[in-house]
Backbone as CSV, one residue per row, in Angstrom:
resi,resn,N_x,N_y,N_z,CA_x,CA_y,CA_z,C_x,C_y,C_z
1,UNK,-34.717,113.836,-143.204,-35.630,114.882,-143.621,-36.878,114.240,-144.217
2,UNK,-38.164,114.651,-143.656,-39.428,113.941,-144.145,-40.106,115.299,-145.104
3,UNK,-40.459,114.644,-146.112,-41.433,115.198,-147.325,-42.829,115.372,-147.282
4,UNK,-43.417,116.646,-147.313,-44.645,117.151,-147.544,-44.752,116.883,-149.010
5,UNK,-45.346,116.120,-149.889,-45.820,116.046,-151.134,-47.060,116.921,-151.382
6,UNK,-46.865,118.094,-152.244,-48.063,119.025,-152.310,-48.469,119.041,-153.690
7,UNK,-49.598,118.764,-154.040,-49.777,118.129,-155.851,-51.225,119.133,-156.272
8,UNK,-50.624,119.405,-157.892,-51.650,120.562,-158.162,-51.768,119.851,-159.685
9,UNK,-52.458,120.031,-160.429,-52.230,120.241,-162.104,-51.630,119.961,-162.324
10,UNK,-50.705,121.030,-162.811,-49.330,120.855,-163.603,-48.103,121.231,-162.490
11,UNK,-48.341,121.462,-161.439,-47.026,121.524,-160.188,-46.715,122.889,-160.454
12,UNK,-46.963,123.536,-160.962,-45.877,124.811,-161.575,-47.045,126.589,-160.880
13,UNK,-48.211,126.345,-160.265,-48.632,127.236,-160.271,-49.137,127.236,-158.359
14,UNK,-50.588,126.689,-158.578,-50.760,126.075,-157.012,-49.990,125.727,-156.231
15,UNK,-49.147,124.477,-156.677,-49.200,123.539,-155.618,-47.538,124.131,-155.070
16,UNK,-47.249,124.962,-155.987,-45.592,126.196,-155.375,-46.169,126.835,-154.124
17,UNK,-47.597,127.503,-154.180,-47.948,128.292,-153.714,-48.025,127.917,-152.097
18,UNK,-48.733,126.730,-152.430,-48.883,126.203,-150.923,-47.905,125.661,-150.495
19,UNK,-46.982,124.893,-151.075,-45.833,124.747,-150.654,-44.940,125.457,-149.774
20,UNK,-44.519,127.084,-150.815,-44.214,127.716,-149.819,-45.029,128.146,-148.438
21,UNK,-46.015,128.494,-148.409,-46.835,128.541,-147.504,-46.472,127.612,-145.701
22,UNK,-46.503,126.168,-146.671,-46.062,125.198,-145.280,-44.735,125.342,-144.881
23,UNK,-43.463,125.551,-146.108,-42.642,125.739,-145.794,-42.182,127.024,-144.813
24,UNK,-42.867,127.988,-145.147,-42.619,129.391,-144.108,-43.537,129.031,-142.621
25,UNK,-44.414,128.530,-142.582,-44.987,128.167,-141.263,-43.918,126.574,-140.517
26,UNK,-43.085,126.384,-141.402,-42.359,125.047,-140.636,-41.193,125.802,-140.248
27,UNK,-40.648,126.927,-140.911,-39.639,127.523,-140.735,-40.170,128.668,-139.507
28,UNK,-40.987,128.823,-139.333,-41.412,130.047,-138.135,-41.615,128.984,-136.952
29,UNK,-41.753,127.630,-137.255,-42.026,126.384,-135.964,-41.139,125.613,-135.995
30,UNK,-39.785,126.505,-136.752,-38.265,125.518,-136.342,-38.040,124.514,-136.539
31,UNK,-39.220,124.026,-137.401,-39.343,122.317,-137.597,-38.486,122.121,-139.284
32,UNK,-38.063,123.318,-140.260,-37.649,123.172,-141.233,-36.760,122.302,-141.329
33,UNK,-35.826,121.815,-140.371,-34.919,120.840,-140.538,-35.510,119.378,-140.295
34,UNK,-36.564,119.388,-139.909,-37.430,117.908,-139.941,-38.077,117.639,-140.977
35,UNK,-38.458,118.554,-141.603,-39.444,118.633,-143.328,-39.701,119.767,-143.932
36,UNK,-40.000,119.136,-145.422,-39.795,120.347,-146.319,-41.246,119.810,-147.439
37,UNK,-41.682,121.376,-147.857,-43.017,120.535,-148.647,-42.363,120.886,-149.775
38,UNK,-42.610,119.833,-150.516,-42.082,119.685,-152.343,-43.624,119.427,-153.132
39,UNK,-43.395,120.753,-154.065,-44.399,120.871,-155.045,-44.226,119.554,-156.466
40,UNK,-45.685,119.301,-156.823,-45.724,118.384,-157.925,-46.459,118.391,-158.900
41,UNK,-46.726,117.814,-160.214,-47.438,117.744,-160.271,-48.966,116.657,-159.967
42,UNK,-49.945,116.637,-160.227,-51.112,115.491,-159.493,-50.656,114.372,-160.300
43,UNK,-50.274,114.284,-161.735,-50.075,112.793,-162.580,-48.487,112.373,-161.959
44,UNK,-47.895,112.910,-161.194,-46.819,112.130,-160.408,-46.923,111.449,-159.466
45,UNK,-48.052,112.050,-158.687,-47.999,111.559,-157.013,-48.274,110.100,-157.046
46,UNK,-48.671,109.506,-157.347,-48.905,107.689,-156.964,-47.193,107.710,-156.649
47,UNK,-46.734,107.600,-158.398,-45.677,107.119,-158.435,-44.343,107.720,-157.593
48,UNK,-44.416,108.703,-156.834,-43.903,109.651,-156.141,-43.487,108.550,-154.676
49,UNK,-44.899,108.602,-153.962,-45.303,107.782,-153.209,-44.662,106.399,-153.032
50,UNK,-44.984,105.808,-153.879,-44.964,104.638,-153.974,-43.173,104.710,-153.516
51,UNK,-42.304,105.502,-154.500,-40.698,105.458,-154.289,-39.673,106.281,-153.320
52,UNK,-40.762,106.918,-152.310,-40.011,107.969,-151.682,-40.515,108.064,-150.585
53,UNK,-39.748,106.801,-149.624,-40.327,106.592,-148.321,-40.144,107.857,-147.337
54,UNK,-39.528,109.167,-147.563,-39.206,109.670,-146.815,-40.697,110.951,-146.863
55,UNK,-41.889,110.567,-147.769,-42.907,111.027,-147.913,-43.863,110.711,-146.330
56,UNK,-44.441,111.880,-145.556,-45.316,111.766,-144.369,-46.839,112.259,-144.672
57,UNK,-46.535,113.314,-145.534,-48.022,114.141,-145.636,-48.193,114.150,-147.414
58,UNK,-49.346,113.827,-147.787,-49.512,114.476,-149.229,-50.837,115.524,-149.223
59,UNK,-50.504,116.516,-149.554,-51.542,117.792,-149.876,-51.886,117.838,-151.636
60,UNK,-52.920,117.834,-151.452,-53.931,117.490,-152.710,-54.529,118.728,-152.988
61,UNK,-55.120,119.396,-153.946,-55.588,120.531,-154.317,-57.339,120.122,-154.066
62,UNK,-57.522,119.320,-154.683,-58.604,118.655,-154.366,-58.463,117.311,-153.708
63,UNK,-59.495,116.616,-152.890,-58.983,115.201,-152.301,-58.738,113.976,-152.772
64,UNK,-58.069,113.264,-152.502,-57.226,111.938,-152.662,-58.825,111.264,-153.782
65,UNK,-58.745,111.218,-154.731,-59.535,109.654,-155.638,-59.293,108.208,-155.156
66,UNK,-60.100,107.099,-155.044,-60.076,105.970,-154.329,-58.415,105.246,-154.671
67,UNK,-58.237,105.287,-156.295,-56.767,104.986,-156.422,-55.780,105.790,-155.666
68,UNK,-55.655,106.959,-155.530,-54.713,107.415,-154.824,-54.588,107.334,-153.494
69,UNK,-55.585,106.750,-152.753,-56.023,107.227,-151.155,-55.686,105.686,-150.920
70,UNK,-55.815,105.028,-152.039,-55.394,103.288,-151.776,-53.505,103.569,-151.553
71,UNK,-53.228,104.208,-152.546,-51.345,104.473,-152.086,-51.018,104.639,-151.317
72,UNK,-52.241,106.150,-150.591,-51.740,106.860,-149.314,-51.894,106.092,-148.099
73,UNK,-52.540,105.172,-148.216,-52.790,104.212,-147.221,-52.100,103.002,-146.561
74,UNK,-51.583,102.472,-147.954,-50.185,101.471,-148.226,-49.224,101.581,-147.873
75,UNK,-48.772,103.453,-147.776,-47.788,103.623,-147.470,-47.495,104.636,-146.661
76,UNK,-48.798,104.670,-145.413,-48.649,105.878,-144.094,-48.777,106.919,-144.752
77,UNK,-49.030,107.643,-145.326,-49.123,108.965,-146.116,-50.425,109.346,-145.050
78,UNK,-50.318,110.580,-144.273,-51.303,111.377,-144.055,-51.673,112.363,-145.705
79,UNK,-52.807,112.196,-145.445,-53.909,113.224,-146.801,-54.328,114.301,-146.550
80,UNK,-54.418,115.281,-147.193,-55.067,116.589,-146.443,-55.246,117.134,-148.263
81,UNK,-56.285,118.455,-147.907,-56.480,119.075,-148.747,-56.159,120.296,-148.601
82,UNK,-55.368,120.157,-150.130,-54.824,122.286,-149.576,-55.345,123.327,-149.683
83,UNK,-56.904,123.583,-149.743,-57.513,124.776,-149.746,-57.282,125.916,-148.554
84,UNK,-57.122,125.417,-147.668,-57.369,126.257,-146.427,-55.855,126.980,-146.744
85,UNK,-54.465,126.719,-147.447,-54.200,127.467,-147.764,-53.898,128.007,-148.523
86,UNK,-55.071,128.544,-149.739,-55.378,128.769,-150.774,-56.146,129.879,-150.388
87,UNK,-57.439,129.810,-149.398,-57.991,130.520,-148.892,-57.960,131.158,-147.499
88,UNK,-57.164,130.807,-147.115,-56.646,131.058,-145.791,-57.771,130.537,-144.406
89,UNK,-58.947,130.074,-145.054,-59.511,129.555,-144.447,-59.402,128.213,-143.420
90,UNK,-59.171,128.041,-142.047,-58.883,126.964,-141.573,-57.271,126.494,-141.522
91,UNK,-56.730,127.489,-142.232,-54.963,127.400,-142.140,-54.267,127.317,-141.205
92,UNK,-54.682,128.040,-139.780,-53.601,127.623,-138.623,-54.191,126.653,-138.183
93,UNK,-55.206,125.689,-138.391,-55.576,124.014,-138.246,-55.024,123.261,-138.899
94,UNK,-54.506,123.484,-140.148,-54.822,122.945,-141.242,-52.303,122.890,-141.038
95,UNK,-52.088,123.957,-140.665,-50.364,124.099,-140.192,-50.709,123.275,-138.789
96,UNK,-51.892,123.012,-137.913,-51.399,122.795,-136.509,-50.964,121.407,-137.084
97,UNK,-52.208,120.905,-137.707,-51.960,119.026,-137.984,-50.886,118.807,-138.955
98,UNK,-49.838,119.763,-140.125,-48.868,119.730,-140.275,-47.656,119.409,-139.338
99,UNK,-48.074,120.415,-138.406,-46.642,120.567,-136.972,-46.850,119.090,-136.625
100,UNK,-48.067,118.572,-135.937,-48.203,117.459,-135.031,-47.792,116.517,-136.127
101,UNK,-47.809,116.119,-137.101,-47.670,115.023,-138.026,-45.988,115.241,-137.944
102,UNK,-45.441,115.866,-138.419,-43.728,116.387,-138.544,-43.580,115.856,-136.996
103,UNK,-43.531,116.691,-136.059,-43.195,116.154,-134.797,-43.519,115.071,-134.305
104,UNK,-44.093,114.044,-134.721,-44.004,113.007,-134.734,-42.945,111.612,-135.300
105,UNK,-43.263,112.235,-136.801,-42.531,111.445,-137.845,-40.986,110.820,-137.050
């Protein structure tokens, strides 16, 4: 099972939100048994990363800072930003490159 890392603030408000979000679009694309997005908070994710190889995607509320994008890099992490589903703007792009990243992994 591969990990969507989805990181907000404090984990407890946003980054649930979008979470579920990917999770109901992975579950409508049957892919739920290949990955699951787990909410966080943003002062975890390096260290998240760094210990949990089974991490593919990290979703950021805002985008990756040079330290963090240095982790995501180290360690295959696709980056994305989770507005689009926040705003629904750009969201079935934003789930397509979810699907293609999962079906890959």
């Amino acid at each position: 099972m591969k990990t969507i890392l989805v990181c907000c603030g404090s984990g407890v408000a946003t980054s649930p939100q979008v979470a579920n979000k990917i999770n109901d679009y992975l579950n409508d694309k049957d892919l739920s048994d290949k990955a699951k997005a787990t909410p966080k908070p943003i002062e975890t994710a390096k260290s998240t990363i760094e210990n949990d190889p089974s991490i593919i995607i990290y979703v950021g509320i805002a985008p990756a800072d040079d330290e963090l994008q240095e982790v995501l890099d180290d360690h295959n992490v696709v980056g994305m930003v989770g507005l689009p589903w926040l705003t629904g703007m750009g969201q079935d792009e934003a789930n397509q490159k979810v699907a293609n990243i999962v079906i890959k992994a």
